[in-house]
PyMOL commands that place a pseudoatom at each C-alpha (Angstrom):
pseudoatom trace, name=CA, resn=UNK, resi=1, chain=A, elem=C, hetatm=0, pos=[45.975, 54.171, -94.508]
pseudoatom trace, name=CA, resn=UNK, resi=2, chain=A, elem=C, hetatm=0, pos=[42.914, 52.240, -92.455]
pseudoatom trace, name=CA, resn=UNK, resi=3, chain=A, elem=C, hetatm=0, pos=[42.848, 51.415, -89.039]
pseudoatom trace, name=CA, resn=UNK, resi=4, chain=A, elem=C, hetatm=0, pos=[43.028, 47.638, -88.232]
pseudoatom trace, name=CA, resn=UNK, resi=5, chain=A, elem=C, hetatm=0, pos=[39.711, 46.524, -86.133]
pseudoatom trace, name=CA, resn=UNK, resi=6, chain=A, elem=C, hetatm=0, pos=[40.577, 46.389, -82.469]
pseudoatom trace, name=CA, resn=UNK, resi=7, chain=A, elem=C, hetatm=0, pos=[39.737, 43.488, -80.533]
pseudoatom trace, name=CA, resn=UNK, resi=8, chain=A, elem=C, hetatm=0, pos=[37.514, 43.032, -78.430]
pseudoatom trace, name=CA, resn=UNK, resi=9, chain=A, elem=C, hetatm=0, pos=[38.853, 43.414, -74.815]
pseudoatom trace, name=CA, resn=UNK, resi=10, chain=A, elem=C, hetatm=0, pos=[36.762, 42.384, -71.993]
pseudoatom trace, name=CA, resn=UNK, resi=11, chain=A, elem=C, hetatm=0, pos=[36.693, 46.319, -70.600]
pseudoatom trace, name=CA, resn=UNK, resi=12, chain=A, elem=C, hetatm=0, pos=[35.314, 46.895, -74.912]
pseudoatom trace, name=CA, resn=UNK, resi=13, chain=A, elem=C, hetatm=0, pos=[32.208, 44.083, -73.787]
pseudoatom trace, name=CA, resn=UNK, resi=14, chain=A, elem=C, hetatm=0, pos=[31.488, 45.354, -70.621]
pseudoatom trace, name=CA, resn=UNK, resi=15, chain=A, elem=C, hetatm=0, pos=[30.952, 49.070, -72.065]
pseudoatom trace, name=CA, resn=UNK, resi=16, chain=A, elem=C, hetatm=0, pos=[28.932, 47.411, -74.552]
pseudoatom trace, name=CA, resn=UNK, resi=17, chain=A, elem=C, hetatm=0, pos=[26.690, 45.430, -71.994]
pseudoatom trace, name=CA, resn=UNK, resi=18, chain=A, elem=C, hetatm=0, pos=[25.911, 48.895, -70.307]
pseudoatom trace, name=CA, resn=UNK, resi=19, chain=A, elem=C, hetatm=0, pos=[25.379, 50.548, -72.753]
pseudoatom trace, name=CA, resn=UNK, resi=20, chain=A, elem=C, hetatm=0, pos=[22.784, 48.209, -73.782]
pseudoatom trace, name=CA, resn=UNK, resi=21, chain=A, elem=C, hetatm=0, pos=[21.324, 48.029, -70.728]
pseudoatom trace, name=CA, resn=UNK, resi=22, chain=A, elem=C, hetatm=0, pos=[21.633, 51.600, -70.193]
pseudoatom trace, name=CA, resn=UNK, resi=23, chain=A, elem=C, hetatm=0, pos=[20.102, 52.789, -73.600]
pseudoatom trace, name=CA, resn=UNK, resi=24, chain=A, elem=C, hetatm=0, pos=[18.200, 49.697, -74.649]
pseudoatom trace, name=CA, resn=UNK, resi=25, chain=A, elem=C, hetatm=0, pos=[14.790, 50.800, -73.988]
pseudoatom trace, name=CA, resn=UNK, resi=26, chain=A, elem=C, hetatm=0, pos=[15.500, 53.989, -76.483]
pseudoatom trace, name=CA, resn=UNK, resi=27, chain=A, elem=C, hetatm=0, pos=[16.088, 51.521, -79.603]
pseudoatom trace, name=CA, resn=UNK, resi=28, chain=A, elem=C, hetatm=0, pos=[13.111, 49.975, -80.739]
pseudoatom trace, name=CA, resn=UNK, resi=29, chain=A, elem=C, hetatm=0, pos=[10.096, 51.281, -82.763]
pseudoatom trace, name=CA, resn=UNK, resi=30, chain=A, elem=C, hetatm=0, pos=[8.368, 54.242, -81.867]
pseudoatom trace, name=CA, resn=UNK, resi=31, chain=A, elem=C, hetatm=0, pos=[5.034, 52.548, -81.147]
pseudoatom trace, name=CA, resn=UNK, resi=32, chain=A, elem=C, hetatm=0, pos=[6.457, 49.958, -78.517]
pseudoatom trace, name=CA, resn=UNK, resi=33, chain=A, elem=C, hetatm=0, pos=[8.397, 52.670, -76.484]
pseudoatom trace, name=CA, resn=UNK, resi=34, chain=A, elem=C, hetatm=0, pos=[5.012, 54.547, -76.365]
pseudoatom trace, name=CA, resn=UNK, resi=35, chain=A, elem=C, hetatm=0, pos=[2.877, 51.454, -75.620]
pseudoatom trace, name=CA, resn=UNK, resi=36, chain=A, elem=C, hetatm=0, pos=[5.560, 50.793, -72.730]
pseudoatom trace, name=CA, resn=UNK, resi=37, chain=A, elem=C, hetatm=0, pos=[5.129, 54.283, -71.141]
pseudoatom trace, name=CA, resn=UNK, resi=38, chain=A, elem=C, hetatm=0, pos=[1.665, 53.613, -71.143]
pseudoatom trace, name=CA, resn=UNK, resi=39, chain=A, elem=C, hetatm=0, pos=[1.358, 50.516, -69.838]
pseudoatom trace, name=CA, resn=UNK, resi=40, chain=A, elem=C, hetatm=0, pos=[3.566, 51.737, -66.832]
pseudoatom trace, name=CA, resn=UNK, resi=41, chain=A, elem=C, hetatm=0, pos=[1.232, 54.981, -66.435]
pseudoatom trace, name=CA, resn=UNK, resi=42, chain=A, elem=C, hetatm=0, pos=[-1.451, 52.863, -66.411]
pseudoatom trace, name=CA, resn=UNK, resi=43, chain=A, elem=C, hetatm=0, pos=[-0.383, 50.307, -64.220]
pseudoatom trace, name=CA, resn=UNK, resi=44, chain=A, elem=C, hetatm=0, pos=[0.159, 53.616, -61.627]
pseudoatom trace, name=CA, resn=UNK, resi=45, chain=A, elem=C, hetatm=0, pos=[-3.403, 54.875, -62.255]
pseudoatom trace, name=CA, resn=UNK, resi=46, chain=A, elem=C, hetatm=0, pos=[-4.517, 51.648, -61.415]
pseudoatom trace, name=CA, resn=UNK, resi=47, chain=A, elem=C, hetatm=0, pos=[-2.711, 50.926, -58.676]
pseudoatom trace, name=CA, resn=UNK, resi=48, chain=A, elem=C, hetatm=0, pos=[-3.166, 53.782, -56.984]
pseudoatom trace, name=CA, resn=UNK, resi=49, chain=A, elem=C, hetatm=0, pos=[-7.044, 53.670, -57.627]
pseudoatom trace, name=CA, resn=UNK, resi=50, chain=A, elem=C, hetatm=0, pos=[-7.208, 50.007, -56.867]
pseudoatom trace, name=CA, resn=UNK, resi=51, chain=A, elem=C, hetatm=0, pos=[-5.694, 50.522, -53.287]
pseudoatom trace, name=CA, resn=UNK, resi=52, chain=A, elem=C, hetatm=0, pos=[-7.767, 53.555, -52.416]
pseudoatom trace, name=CA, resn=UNK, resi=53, chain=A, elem=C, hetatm=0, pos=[-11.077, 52.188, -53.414]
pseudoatom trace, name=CA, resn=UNK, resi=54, chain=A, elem=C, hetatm=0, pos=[-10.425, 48.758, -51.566]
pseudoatom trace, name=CA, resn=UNK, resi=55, chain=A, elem=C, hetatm=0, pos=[-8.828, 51.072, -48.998]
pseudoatom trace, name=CA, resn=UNK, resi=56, chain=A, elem=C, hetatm=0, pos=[-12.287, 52.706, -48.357]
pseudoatom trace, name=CA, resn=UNK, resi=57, chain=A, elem=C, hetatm=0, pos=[-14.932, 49.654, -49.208]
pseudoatom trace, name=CA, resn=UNK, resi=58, chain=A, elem=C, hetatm=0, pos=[-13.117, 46.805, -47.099]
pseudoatom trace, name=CA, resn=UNK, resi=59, chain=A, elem=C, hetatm=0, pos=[-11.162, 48.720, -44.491]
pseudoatom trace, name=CA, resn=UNK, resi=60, chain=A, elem=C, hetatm=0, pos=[-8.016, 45.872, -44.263]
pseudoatom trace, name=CA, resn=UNK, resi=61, chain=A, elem=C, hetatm=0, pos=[-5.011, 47.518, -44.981]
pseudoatom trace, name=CA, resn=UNK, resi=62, chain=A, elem=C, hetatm=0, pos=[-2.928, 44.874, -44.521]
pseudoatom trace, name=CA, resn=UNK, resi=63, chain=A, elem=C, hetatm=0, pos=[-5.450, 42.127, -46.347]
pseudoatom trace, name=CA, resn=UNK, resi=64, chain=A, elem=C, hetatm=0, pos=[-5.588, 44.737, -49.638]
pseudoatom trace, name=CA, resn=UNK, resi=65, chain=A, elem=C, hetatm=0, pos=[-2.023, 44.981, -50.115]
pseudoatom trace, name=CA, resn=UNK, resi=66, chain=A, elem=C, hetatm=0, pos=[-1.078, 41.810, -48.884]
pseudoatom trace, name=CA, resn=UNK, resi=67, chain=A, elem=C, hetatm=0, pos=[-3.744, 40.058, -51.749]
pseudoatom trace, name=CA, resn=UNK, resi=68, chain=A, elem=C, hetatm=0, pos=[-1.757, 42.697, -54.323]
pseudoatom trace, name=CA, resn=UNK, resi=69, chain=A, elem=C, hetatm=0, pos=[1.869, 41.930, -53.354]
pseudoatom trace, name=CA, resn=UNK, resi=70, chain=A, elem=C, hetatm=0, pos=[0.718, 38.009, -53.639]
pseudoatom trace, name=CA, resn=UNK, resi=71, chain=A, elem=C, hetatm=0, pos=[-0.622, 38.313, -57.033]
pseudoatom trace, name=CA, resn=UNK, resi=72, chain=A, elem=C, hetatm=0, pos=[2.404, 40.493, -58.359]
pseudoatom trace, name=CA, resn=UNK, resi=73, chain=A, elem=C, hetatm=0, pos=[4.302, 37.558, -57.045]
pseudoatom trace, name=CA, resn=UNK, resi=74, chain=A, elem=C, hetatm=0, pos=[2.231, 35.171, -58.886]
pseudoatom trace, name=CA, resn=UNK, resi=75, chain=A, elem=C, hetatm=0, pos=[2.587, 37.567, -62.996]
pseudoatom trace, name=CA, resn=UNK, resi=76, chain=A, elem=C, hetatm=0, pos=[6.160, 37.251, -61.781]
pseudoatom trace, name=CA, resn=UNK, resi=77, chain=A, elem=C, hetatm=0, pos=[6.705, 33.717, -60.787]
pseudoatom trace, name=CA, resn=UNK, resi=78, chain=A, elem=C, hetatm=0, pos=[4.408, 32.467, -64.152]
pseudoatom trace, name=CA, resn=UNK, resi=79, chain=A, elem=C, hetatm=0, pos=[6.922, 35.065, -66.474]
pseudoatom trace, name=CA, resn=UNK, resi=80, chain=A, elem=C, hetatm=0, pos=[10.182, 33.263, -65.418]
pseudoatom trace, name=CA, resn=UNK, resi=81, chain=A, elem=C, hetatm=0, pos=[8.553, 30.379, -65.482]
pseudoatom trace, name=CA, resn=UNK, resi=82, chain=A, elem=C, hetatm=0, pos=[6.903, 30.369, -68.847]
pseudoatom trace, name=CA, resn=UNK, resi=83, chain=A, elem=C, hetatm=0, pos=[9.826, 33.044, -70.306]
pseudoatom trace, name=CA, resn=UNK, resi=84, chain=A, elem=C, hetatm=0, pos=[13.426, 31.858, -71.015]
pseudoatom trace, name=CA, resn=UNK, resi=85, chain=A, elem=C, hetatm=0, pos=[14.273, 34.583, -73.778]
pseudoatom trace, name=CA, resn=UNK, resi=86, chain=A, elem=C, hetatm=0, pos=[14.100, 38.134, -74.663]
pseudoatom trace, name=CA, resn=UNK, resi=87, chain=A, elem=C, hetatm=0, pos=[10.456, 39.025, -73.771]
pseudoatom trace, name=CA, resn=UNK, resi=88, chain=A, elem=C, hetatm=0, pos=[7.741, 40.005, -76.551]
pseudoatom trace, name=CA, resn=UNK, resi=89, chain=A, elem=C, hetatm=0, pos=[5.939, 43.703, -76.423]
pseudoatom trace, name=CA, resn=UNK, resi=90, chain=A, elem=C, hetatm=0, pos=[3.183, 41.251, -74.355]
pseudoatom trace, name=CA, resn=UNK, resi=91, chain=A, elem=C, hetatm=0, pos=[5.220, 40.446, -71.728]
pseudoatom trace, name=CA, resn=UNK, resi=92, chain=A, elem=C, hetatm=0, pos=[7.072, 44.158, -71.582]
pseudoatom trace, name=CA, resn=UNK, resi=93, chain=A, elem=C, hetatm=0, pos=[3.548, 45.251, -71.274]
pseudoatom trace, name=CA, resn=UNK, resi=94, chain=A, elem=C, hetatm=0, pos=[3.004, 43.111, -68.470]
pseudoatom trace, name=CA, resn=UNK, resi=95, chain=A, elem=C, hetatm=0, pos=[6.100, 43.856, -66.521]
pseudoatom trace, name=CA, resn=UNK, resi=96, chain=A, elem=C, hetatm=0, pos=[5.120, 47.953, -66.979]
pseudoatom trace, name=CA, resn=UNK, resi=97, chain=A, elem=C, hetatm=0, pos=[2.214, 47.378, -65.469]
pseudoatom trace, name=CA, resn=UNK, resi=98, chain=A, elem=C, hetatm=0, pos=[3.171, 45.488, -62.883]
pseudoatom trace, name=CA, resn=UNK, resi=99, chain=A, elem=C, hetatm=0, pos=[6.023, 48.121, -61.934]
pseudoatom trace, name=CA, resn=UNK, resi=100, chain=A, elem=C, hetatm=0, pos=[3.639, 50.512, -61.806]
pseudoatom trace, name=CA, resn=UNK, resi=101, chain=A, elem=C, hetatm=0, pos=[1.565, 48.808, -59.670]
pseudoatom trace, name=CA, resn=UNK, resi=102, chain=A, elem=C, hetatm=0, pos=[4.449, 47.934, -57.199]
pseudoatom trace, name=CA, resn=UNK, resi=103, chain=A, elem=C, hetatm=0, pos=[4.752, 51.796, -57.399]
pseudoatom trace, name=CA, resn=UNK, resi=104, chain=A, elem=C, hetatm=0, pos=[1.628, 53.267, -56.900]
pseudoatom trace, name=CA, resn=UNK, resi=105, chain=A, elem=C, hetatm=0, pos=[1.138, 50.644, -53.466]
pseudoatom trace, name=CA, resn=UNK, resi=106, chain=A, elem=C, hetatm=0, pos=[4.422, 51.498, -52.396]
pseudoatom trace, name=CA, resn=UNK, resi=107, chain=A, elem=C, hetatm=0, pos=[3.682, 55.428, -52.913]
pseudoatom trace, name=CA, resn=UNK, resi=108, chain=A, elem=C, hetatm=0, pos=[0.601, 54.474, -50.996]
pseudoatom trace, name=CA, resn=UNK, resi=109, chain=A, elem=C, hetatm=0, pos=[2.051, 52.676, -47.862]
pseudoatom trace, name=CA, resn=UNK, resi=110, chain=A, elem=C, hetatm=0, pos=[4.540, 55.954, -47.446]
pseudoatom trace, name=CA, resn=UNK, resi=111, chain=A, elem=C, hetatm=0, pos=[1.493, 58.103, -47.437]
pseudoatom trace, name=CA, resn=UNK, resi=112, chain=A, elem=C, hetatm=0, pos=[-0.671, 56.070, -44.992]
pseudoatom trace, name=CA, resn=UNK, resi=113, chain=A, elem=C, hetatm=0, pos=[2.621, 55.867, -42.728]
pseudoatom trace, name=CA, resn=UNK, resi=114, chain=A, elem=C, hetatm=0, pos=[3.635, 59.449, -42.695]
for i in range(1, 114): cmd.bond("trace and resi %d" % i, "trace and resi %d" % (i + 1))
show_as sticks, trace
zoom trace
């Protein structure tokens, strides 16, 4: 005897969303998983060298991470703008980098406050 196909329930769709969301970034091909981690280590690296050497050769705190935070805006302003649907390995690429970024000046403005 086989078991009729449930329907879908909206508690079935919602599971389904999360767990999308949730595990989405572990489906793919090998090679754009690893290109992501990469781009978001990389983004850190830079970050966090960017700020310290403009840190030390123009001596604005405010002016260096303001100018950063203003072009982050900017890559993220031009991606909704220009991006309606799922986003290419380009644009994940992008967005890694620019959360690593984010991270590295935030990591930086804790460490300068403290």
């Amino acid at each position: 005897m086989t078991r009729l196909p449930l329907e879908p329930t909206r508690f079935s769709r919602v599971q389904e969303r999360l767990a999308r969301l949730l595990f989405g970034s572990l489906a793919g091909r090998w090679r754009e998983r690893s290109l992501a981690i990469l781009a978001l280590l990389l983004g850190y690296y830079a970050g966090s060298n960017l700020t310290s050497y403009f840190l030390q050769s123009i001596g604005q705190r405010p002016l260096v991470v303001l100018g950063m935070v203003v072009l982050i805006e900017a890559v993220v302003r031009l991606r909704s703008h220009w991006l309606k649907g799922d986003p290419g390995l380009g644009w994940v690429l992008c967005d890694n980098l620019r959360i690593g970024v984010v991270y590295a000046v935030v990591l930086e403005g804790f460490k300068l406050g403290s």
